[in-house]
C-alpha positions as CSV (number, residue, x, y, z in Angstrom):
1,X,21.6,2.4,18.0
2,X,18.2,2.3,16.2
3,X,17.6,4.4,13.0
4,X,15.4,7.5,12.8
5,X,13.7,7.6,9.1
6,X,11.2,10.8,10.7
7,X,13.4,13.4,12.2
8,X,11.8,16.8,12.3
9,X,7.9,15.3,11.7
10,X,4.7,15.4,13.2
11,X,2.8,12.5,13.8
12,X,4.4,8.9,12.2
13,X,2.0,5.8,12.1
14,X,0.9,2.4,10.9
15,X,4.9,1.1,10.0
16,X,5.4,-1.8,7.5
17,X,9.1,-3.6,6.3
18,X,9.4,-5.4,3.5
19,X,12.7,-7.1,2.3
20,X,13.9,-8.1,-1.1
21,X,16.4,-11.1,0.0
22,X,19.2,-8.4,0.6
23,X,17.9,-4.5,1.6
24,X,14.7,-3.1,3.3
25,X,12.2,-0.9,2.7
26,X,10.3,0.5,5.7
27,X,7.1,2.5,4.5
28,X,4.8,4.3,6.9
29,X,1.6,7.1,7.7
30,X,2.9,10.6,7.7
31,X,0.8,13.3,9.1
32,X,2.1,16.8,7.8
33,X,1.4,20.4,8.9
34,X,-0.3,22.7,6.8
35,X,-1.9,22.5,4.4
36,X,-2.4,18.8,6.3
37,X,-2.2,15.9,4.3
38,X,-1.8,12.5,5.3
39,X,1.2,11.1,3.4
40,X,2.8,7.8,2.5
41,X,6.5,7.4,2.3
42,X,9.5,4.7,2.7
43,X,13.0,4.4,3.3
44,X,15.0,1.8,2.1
45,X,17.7,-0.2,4.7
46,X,20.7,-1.9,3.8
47,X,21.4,-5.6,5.0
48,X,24.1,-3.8,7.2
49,X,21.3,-1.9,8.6
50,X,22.5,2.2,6.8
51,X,19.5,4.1,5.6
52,X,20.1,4.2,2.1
53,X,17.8,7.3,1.7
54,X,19.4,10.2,3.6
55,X,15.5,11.6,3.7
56,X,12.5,9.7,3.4
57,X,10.4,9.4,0.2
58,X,6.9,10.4,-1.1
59,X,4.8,7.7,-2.8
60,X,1.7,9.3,-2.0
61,X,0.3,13.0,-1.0
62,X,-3.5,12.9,0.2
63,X,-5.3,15.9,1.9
64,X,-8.5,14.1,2.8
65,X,-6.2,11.2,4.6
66,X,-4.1,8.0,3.6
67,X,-3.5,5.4,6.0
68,X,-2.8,1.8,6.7
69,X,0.4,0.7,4.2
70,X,1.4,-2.4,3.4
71,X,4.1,-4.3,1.7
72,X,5.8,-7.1,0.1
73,X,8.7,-8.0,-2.4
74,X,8.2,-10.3,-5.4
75,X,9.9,-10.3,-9.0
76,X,12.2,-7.3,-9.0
77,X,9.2,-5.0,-7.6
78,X,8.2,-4.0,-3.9
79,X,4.3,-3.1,-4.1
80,X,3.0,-1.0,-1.5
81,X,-0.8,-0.8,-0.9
82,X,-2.5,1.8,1.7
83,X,-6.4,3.0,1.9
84,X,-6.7,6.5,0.8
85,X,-8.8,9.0,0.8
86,X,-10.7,8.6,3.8
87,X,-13.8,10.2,2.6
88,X,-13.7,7.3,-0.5
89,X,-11.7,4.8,1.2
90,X,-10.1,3.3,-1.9
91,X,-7.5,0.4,-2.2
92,X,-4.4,2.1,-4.0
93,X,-0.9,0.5,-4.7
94,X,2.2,1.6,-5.7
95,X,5.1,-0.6,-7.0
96,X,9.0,0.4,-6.3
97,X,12.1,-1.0,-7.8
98,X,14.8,-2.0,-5.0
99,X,17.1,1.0,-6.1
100,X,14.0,3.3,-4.5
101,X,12.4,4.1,-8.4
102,X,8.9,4.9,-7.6
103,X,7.0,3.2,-10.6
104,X,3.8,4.6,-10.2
105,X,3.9,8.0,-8.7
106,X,0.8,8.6,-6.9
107,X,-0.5,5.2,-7.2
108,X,-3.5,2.8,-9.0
109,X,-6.5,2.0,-8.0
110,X,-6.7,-2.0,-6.7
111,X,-10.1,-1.6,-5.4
112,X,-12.2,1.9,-6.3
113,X,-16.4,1.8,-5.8
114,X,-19.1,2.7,-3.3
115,X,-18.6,1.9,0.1
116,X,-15.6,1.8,1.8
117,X,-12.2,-0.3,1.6
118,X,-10.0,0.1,5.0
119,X,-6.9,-2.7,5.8
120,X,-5.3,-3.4,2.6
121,X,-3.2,-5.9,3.0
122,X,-0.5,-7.6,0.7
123,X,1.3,-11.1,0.1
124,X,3.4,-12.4,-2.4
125,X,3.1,-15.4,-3.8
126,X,5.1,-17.5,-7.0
127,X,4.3,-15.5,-9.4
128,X,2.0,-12.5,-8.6
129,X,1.1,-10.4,-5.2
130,X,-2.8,-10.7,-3.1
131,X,-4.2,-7.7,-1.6
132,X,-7.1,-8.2,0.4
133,X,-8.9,-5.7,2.1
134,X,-12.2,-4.7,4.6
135,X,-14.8,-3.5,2.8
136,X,-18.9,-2.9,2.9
137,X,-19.5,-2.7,-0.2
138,X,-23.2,-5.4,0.4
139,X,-23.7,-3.0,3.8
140,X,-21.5,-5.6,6.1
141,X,-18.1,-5.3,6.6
142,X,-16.8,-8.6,4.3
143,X,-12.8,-9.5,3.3
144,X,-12.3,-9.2,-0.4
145,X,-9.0,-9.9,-2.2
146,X,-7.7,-9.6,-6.2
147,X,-4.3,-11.0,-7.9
148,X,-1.7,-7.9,-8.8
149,X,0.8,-9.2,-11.0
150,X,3.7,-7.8,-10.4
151,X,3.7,-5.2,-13.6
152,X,0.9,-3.7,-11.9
153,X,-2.0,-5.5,-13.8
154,X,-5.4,-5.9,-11.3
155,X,-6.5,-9.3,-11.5
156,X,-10.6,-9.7,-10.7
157,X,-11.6,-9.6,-7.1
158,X,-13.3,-12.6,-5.4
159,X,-14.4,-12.6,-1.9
160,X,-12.2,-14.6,0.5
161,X,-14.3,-14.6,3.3
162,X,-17.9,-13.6,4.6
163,X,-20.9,-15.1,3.0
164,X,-20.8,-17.9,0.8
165,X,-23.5,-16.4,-1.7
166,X,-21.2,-14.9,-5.2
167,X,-20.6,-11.7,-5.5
168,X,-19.9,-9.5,-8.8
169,X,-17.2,-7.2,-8.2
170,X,-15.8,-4.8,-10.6
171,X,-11.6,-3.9,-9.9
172,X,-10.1,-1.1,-12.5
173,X,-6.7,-1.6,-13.6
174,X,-3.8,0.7,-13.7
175,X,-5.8,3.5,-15.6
């Protein structure tokens, strides 16, 4: 019998899993009633397949819209990245510890400026995660990406794809 992490919700959307060798996390798009927001949460599975939150939990409360989350497991740390607000279109993370601790409550920025940033993505790699993302910030919609280590340092961002011309970018760290 499958799990419901949403009972008694609106709108669920844009679902990601994640595992650390053993449990799960499941993170998702939450659209709530009034006031609306758009909100981020997760529930963490056991390898048995038990929710090991009886409710699911907030990493992130947006009114003007949060969407698209992302993640991956790497170093003790799950890091969960989502584009939010809609009217700036920002790259946020979060990073949470396997017992559900939310580390960063709310978020950092991995990518803020003008122009938007939509699809974060994340990776893990040996020793530090990769979010990469959309974004226009030359007018064109180009794929930019930046190291997060995995005690929520931002690296600086280089573009992966598009043009081959360089680019300076700026990324702000955990403020």
């Amino acid at each position: 019998m499958p799990l419901c992490f949403t009972p008694d919700s609106l709108f669920q959307n844009r679902v990601a899993v994640a595992s650390d060798g053993q449990d799960y996390i499941v993170v998702w798009q939450s659209e709530t009633p009034g006031p609306p927001s758009d909100d981020i949460l997760f529930c963490r599975v056991s390898a048995e397949g038990r929710k090991l939150d009886s409710m699911p939990r907030l990493l992130c409360r947006e009114p003007e819209g949060a969407n698209d989350p992302q993640v991956a497991w790497l170093d003790g740390r799950y890091l969960v990245t989502w584009a939010a607000p809609l009217d700036r279109e920002d790259v946020i993370a979060c990073r949470v510890l396997a017992d559900g601790t939310v580390l960063d409550p709310g978020g950092f920025w991995v990518c803020r400026r003008e122009a938007g940033q939509r699809q974060a993505a994340v990776a893990a790699g040996s020793d530090r995660f990769l979010v990469a993302w959309s974004d226009s910030y030359e007018g064109d919609w180009d794929v930019y990406g930046i190291a997060v280590v995995s005690l929520g340092t931002v690296g600086a961002a280089e573009p992966l794809a598009g043009r081959t011309r360089a680019r300076a970018v700026t990324a702000w760290p955990n403020p």
